[in-house]
VOPAGU-2260 file (C-alpha; in pm, 1 decimal, decimal comma):
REM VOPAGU-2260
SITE   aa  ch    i         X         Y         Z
SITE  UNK   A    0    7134,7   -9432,1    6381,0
SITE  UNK   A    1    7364,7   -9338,1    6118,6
SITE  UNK   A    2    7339,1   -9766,6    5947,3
SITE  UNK   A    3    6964,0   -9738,5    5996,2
SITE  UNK   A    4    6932,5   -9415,0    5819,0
SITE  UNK   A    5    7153,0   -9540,7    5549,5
SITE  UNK   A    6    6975,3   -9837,2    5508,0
SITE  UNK   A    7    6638,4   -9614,5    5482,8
SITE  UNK   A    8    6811,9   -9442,2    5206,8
SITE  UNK   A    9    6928,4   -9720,0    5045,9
SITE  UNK   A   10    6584,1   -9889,4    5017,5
SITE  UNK   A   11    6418,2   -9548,0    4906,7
SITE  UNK   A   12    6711,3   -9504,8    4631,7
SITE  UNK   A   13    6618,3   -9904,8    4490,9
SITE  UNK   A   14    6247,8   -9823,3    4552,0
SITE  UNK   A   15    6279,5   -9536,5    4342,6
SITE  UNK   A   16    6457,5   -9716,8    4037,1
SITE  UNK   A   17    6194,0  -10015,1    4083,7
SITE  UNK   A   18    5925,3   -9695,4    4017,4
SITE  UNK   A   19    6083,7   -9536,4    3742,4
SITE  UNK   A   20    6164,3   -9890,1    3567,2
SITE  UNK   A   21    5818,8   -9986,2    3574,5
SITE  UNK   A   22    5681,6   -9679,6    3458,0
SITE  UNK   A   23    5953,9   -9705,3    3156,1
SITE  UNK   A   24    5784,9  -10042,4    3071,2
SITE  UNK   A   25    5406,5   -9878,7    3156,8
SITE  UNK   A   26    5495,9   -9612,5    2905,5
SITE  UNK   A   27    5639,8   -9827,7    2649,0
SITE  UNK   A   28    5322,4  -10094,7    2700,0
SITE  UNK   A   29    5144,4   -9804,9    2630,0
SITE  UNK   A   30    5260,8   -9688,4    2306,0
SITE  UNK   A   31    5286,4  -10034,6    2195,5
SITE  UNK   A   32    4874,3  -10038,2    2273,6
SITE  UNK   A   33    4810,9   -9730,0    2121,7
SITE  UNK   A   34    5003,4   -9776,6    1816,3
SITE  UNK   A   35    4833,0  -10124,8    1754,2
SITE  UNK   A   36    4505,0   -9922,7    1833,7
SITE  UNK   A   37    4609,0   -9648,0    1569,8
SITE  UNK   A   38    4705,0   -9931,0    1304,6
SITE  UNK   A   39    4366,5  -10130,6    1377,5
SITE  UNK   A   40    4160,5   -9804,8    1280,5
SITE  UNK   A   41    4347,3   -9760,7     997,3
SITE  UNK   A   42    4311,2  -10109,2     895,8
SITE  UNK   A   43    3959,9  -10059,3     884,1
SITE  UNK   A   44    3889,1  -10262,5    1212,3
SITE  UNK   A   45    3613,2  -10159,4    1482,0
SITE  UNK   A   46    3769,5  -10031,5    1774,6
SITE  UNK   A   47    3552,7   -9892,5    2096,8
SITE  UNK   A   48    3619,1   -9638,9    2335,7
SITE  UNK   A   49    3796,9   -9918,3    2566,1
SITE  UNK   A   50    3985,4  -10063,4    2292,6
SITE  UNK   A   51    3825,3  -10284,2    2176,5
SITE  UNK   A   52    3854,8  -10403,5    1875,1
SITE  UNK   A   53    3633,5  -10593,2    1639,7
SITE  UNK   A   54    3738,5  -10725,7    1262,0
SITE  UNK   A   55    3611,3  -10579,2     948,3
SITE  UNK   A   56    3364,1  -10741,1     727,4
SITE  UNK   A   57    3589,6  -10775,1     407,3
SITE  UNK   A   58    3402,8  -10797,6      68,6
SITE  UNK   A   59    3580,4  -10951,0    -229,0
SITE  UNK   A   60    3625,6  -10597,6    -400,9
SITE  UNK   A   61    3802,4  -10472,2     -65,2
SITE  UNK   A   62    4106,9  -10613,8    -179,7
SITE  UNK   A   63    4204,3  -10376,0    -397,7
SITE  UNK   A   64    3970,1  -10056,0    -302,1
SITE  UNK   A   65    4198,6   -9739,0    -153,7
SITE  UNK   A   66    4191,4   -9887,2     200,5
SITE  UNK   A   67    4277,6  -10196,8     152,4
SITE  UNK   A   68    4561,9  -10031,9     -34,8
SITE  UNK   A   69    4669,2   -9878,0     237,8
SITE  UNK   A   70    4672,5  -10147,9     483,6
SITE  UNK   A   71    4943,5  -10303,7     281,7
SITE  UNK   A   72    5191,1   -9984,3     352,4
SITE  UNK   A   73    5164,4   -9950,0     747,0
SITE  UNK   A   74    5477,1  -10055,0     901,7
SITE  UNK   A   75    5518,5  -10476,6     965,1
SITE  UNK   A   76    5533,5  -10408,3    1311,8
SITE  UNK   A   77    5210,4  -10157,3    1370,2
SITE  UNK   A   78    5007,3  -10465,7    1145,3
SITE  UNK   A   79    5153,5  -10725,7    1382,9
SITE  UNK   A   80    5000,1  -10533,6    1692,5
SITE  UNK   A   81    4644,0  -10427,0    1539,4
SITE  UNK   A   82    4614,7  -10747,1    1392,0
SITE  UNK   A   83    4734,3  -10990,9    1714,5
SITE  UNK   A   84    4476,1  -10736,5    1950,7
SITE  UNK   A   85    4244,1  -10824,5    1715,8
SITE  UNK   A   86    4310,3  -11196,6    1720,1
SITE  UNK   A   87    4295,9  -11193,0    2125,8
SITE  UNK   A   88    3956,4  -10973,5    2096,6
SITE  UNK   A   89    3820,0  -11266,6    1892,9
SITE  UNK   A   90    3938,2  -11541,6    2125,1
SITE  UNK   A   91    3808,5  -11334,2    2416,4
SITE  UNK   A   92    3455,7  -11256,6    2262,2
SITE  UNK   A   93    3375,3  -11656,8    2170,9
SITE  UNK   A   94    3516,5  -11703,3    2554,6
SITE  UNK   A   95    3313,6  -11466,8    2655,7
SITE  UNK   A   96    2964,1  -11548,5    2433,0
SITE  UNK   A   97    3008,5  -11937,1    2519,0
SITE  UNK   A   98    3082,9  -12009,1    2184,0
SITE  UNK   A   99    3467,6  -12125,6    2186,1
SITE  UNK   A  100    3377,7  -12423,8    2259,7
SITE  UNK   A  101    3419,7  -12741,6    2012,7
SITE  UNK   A  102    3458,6  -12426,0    1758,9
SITE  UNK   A  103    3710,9  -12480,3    1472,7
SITE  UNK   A  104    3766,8  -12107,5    1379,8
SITE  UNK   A  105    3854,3  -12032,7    1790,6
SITE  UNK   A  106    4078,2  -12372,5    1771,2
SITE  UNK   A  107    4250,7  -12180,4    1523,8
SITE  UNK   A  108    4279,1  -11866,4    1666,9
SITE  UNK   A  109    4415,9  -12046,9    1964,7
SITE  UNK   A  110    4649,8  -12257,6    1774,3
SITE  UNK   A  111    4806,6  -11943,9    1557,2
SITE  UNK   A  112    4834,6  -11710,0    1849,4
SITE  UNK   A  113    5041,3  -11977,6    2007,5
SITE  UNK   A  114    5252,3  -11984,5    1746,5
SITE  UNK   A  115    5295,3  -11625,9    1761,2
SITE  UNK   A  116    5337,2  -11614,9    2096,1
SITE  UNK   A  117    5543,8  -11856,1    2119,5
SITE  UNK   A  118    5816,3  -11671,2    1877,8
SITE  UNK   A  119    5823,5  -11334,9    2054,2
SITE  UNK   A  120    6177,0  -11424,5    2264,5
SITE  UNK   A  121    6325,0  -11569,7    1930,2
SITE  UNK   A  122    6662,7  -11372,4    1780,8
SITE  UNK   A  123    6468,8  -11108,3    1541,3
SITE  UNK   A  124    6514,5  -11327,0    1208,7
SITE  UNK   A  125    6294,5  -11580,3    1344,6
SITE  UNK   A  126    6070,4  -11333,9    1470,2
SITE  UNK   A  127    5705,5  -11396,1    1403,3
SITE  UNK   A  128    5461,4  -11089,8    1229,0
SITE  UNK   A  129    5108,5  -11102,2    1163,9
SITE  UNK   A  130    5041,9  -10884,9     888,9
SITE  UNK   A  131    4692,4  -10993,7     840,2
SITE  UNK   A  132    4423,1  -11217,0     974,1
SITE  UNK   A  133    4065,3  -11270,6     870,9
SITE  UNK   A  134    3865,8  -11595,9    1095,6
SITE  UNK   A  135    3625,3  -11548,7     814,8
SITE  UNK   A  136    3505,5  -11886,2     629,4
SITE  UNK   A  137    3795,6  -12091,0     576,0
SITE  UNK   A  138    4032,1  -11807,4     711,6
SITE  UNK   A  139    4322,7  -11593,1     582,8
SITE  UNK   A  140    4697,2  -11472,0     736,8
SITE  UNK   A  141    4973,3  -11371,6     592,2
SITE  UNK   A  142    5305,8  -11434,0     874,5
SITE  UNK   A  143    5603,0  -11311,1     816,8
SITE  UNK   A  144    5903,7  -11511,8     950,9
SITE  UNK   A  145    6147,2  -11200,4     993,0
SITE  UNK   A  146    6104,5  -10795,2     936,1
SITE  UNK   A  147    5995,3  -10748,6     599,5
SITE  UNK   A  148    6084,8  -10416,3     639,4
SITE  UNK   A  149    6421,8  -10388,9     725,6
SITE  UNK   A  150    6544,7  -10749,5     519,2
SITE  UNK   A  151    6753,7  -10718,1     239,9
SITE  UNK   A  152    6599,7  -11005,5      85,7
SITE  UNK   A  153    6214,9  -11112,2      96,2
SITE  UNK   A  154    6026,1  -11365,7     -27,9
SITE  UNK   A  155    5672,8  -11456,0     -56,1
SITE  UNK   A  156    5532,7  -11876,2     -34,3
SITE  UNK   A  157    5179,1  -11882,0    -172,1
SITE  UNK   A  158    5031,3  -12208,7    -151,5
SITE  UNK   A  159    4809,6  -12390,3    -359,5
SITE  UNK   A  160    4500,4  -12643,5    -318,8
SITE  UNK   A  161    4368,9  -12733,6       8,1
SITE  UNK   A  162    4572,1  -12483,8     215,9
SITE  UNK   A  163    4352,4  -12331,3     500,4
SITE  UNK   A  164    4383,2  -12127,2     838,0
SITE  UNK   A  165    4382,5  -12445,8    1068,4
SITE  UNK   A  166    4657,7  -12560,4     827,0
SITE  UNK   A  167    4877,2  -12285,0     819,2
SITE  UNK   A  168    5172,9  -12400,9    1032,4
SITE  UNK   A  169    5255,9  -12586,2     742,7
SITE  UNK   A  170    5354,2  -12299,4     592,3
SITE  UNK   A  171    5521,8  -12168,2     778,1
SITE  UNK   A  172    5758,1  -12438,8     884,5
SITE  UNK   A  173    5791,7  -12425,5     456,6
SITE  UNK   A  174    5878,3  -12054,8     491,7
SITE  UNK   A  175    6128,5  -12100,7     762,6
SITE  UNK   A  176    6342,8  -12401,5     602,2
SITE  UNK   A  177    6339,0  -12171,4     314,4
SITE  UNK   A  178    6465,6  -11874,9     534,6
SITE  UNK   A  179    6745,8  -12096,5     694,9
SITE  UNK   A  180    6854,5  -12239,1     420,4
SITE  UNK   A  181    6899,0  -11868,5     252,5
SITE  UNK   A  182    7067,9  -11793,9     573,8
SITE  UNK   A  183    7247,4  -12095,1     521,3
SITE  UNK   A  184    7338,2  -11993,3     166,2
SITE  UNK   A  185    7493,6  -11655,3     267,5
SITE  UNK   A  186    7528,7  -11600,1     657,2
SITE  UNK   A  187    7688,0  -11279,7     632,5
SITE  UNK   A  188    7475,2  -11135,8     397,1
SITE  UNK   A  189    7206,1  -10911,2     437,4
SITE  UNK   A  190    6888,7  -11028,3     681,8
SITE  UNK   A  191    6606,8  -11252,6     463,8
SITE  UNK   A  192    6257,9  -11272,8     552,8
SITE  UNK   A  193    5996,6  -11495,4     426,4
SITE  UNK   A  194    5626,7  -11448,1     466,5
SITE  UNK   A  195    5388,3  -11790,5     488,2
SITE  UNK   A  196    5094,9  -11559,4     249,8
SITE  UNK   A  197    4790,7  -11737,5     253,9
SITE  UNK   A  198    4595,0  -11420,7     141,3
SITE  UNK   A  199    4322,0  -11577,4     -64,9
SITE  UNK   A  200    4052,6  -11869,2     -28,2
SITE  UNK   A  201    4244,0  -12153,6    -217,0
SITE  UNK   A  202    4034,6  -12421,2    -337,3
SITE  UNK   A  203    3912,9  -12673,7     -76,0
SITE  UNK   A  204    3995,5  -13015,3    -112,2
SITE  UNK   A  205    3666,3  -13157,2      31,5
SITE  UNK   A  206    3402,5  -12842,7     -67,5
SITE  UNK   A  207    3504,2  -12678,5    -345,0
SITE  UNK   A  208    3764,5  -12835,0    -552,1
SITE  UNK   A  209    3592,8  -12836,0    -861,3
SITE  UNK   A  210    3711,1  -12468,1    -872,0
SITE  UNK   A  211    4097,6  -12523,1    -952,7
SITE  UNK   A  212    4043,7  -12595,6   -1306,4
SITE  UNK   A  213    3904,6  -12262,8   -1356,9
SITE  UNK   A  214    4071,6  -11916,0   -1263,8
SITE  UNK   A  215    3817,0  -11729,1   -1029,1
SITE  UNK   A  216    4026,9  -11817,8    -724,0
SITE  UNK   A  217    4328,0  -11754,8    -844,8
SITE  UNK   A  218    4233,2  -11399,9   -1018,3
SITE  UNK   A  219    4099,7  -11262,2    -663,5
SITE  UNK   A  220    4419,6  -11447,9    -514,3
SITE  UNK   A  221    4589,4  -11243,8    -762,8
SITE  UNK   A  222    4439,0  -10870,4    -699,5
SITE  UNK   A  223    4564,2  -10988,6    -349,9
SITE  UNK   A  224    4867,5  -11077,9    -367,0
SITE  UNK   A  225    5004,4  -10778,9    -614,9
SITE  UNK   A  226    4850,8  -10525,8    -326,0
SITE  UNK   A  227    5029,9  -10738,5     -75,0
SITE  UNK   A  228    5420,7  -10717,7    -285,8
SITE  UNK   A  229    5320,4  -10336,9    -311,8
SITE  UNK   A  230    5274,1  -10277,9      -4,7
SITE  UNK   A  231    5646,9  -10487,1     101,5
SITE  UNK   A  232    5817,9  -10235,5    -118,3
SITE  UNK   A  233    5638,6   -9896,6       3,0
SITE  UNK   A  234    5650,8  -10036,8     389,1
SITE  UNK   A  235    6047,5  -10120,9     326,3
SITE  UNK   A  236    6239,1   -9852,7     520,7
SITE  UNK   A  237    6543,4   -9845,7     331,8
SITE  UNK   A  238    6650,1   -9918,1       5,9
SITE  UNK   A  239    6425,9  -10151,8    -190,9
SITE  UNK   A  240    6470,7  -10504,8     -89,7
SITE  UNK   A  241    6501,0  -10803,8    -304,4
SITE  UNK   A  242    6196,7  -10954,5    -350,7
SITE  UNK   A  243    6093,3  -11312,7    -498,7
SITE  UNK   A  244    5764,8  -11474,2    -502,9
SITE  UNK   A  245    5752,6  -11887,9    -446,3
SITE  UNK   A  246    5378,8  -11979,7    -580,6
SITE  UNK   A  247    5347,9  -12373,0    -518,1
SITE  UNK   A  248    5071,8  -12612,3    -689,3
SITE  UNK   A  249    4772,4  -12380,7    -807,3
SITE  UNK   A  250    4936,6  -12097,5    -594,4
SITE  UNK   A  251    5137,1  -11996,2    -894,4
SITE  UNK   A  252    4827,1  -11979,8   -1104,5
SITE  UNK   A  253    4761,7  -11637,8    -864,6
SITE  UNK   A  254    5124,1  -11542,3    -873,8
SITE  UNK   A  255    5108,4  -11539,8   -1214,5
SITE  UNK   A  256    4761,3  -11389,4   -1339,5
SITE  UNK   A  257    4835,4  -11068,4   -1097,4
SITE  UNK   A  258    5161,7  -10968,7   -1311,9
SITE  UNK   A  259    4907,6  -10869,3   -1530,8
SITE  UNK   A  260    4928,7  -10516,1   -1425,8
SITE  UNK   A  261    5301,6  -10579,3   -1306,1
SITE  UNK   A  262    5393,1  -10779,7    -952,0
SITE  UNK   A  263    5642,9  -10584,3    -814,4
SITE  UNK   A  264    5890,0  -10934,4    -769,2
SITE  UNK   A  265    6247,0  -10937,0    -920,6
SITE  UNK   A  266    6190,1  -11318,4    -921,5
SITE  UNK   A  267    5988,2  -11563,1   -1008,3
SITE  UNK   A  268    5959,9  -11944,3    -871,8
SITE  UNK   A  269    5698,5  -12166,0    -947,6
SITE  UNK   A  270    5705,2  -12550,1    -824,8
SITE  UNK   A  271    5500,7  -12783,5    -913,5
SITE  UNK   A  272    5287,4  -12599,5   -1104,2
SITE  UNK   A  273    5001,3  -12719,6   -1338,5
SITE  UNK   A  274    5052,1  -12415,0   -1552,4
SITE  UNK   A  275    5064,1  -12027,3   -1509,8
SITE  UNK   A  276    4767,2  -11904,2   -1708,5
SITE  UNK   A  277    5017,4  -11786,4   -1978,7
SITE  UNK   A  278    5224,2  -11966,3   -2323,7
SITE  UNK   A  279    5524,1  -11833,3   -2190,9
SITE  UNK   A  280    5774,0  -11668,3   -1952,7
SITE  UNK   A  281    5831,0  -11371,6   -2205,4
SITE  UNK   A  282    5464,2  -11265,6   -2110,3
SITE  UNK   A  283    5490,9  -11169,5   -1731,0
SITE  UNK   A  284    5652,0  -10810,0   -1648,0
SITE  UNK   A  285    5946,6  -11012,9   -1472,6
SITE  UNK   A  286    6245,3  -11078,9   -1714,0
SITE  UNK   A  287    6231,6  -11405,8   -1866,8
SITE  UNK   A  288    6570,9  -11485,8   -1659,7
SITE  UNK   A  289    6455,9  -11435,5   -1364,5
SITE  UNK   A  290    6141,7  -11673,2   -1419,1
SITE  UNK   A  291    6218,5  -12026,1   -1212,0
SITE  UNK   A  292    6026,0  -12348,2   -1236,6
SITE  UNK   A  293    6028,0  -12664,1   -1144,5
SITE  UNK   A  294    5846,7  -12998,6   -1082,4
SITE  UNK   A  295    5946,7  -13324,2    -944,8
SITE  UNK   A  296    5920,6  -13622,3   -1178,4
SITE  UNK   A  297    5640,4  -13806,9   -1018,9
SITE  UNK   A  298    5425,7  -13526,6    -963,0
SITE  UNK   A  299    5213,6  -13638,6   -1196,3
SITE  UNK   A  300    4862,1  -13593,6   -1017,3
SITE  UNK   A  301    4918,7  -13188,9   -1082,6
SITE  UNK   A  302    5257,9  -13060,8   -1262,6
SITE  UNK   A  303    5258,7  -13330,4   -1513,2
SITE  UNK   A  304    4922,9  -13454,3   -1599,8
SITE  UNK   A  305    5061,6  -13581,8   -1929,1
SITE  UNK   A  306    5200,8  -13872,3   -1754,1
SITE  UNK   A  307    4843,4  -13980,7   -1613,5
SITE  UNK   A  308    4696,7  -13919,9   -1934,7
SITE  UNK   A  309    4837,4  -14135,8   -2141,0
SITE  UNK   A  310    4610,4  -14405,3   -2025,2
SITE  UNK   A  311    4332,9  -14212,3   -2113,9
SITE  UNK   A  312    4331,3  -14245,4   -2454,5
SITE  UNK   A  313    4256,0  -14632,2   -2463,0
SITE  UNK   A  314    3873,3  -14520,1   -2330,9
SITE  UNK   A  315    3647,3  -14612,1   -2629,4
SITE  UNK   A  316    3546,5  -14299,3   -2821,0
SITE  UNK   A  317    3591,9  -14022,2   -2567,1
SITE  UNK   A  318    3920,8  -14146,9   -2469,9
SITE  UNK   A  319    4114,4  -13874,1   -2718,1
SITE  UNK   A  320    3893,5  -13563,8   -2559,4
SITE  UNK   A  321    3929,2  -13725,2   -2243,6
SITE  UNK   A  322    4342,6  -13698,9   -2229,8
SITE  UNK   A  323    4319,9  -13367,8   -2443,4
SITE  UNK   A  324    4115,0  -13211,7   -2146,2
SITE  UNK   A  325    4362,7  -13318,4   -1843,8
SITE  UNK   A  326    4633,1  -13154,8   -1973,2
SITE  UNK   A  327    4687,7  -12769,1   -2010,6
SITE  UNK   A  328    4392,6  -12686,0   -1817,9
SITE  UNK   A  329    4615,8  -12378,4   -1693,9
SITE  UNK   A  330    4830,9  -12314,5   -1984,7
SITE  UNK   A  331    5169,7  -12511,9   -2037,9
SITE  UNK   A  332    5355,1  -12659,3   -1782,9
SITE  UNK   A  333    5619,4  -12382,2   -1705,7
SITE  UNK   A  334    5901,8  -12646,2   -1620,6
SITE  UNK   A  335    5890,9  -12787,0   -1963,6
SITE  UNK   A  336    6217,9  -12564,5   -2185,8
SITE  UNK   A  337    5951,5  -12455,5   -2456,1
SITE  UNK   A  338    5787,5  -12227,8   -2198,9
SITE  UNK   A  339    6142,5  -12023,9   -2152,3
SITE  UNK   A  340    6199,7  -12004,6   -1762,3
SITE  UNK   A  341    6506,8  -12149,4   -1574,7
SITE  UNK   A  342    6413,8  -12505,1   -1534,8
SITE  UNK   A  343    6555,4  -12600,6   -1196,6
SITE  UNK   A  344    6693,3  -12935,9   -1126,8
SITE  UNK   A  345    6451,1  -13149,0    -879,9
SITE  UNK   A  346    6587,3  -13431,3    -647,3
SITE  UNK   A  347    6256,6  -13462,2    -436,4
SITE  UNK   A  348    5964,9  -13685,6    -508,8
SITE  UNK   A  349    5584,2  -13577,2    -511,4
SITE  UNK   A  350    5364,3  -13332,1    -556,0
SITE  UNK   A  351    5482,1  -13144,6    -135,0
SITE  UNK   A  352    5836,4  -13252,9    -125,7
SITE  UNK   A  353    6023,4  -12929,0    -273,3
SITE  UNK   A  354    6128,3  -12807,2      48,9
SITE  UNK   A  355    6245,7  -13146,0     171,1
SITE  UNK   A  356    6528,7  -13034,5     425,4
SITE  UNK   A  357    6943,0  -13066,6     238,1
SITE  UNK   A  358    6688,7  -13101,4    -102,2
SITE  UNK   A  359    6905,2  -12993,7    -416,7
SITE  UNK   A  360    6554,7  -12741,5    -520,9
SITE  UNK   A  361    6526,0  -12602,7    -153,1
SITE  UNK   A  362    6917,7  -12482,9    -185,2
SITE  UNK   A  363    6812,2  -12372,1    -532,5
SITE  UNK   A  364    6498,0  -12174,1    -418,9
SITE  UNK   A  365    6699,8  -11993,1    -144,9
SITE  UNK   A  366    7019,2  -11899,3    -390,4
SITE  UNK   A  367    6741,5  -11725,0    -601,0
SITE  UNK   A  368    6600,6  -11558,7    -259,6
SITE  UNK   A  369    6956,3  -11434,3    -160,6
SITE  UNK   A  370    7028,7  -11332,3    -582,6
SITE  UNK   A  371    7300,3  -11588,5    -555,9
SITE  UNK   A  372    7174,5  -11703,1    -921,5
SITE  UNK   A  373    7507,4  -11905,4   -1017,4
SITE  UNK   A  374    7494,7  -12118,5    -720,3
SITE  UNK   A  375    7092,6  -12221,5    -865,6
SITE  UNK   A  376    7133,9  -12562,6   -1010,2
SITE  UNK   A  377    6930,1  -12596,6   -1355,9
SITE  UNK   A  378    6818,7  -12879,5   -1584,0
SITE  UNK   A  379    6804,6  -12637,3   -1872,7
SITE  UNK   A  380    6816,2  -12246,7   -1903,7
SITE  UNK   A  381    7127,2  -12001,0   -1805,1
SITE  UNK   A  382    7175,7  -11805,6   -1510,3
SITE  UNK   A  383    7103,8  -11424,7   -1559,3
């Protein structure tokens, strides 16, 4: 009697801890959901009485209206839950409206939650956060590889030309070679995060691409992105973190037209850039030292038009205006001395290659991430 009523107790006792363990992980569920419900409404999406929740129809002048500001200073991790719930309400509404399928944007949808997903057991520096989404058009997301919040060093890939949503794990594989190779560079040092930002509709290669010679892209690319650094340093919950923006191809065009009213970077890196909208370095709000640039020798097609233009000039008659016109489009190529930024040494080849894994401009990219700024090898310029 006595073993049976031992046993009894025994199961009661484990039953018991089995009760109060899942209510531990009810109640945390819980204030996970209701803190991604929380950051949702305050990120201006639609959310119902069940929870819903339903994605905000963003005009172009929402980028930088009081809201929108606001957005940018919620926590990394409250912006990863509103904006994943409201990934998984889209996925479930085309599922549920029979219109998922042979659908590009829920393809995508699919293909980036995956992604996400499939990150949530890594070690937290390779931790994935989705601090924003939009399905709209050719689609928008900014992913963080790593807490922005609580890394002592941040940086921020823009891409250029041809960059979409369906695209976007491109990116980020760029933004995590550039993380481990910071990691690399100093692996005691404080924790680095990189965010894959493609926060603004970059000129389609197949639609639209007669809009990257002119700056309307990147100026709303711009208002963008300088809300987007702001909010990094307000969100931050210690002491400010180091912060350097990478703008590749017309991406830097953006990075640079939104220091206008002063991007809150300590550095500067633009690679293969076909000009930054300015005559010189000594023009953004970022010290001239700690402006970066660089382009590959054969990326001619973009960084160095010069080279393609030469043979322009043989055309009969409008050969001259011809040539004149492909070059400069954007302002002077920021790699060449004359413009006054670090020129870094490039070992890769093309117009995509800077992140080439071992590459001697990937190592230099993440010294200037981790402020390791001796260590950056340069073809002219000093080291601040």
């Amino acid at each position: 009697m006595d073993d049976e009523f031992e046993v009894a107790s025994m199961q009661t006792r484990t039953a018991a801890s089995l009760l109060r363990e899942a209510a531990e992980k009810f109640d945390q569920l819980q204030r996970r959901l209701d803190a991604a419900v929380d950051a949702a409404s305050v990120l201006g999406l639609r959310v119902d009485d069940t929870g819903r929740v339903s994605p905000r129809i963003m005009e172009a002048g929402d980028w930088h209206d009081p809201d929108a500001e606001l957005i940018h200073r919620l926590p990394a991790t409250d912006r990863d839950y509103a904006n994943q719930l409201a990934l998984r309400t889209f996925i479930g509404d085309n599922v549920n409206h029979r219109t998922d399928v042979d659908n590009p944007q829920q393809a995508t949808a699919l293909m980036l939650l995956d992604k996400l997903e499939g990150a949530e057991n890594n070690p937290p520096n390779k931790r994935l956060y989705l601090l924003s989404v939009d399905q709209i058009g050719d689609g928008k997301a900014a992913v963080a590889i790593g807490n922005p919040d609580t890394a002592g060093h941040t940086a921020v890939l823009v891409p250029g030309v041809g960059t979409e949503l369906h695209g976007i794990r491109g990116l980020i594989n760029r933004a995590s070679l550039l993380q481990d190779t910071a990691i690399q560079h100093d692996p005691t040092g404080p924790p680095v995060a990189v965010v894959a930002w493609l926060g603004y509709d970059t000129p389609s290669v197949d639609t639209d691409i007669v809009t990257a010679p002119f700056g309307g892209k990147s100026e709303a690319g711009a208002r963008a992105l300088d809300g987007f650094v702001d909010g990094l340093r307000t969100a931050h919950d210690g002491s400010p973190s180091h912060l350097t923006v990478i703008g590749h191809s017309y991406g830097s065009t953006g990075e640079a037209a939104s220091t206008g009213d002063g991007l809150a970077a300590d550095d500067m890196i633009a690679v293969g850039s076909p000009g930054m909208r300015v005559d010189s370095a000594s023009e953004f709000n970022v010290d001239p030292r700690h402006v970066w640039a660089g382009a590959a020798s054969d990326d001619t097609l973009v960084a160095r038009p010069e080279e393609n233009a030469r043979w322009l000039t043989g055309v009969p008659l409008v050969g001259g205006w011809l040539a004149e016109g492909a070059v400069g489009i954007h302002g002077p190529g920021p790699h060449n001395p004359e413009f006054g930024a670090n020129v870094l040494a490039v070992d890769t080849s093309g117009h995509s290659g800077y992140w080439t894994p071992n590459s001697q401009v990937l190592a230099s990219q993440a010294a200037v991430i981790v402020g390791d700024y001796d260590a950056v090898a340069l073809e002219h310029g000093k080291a601040p």
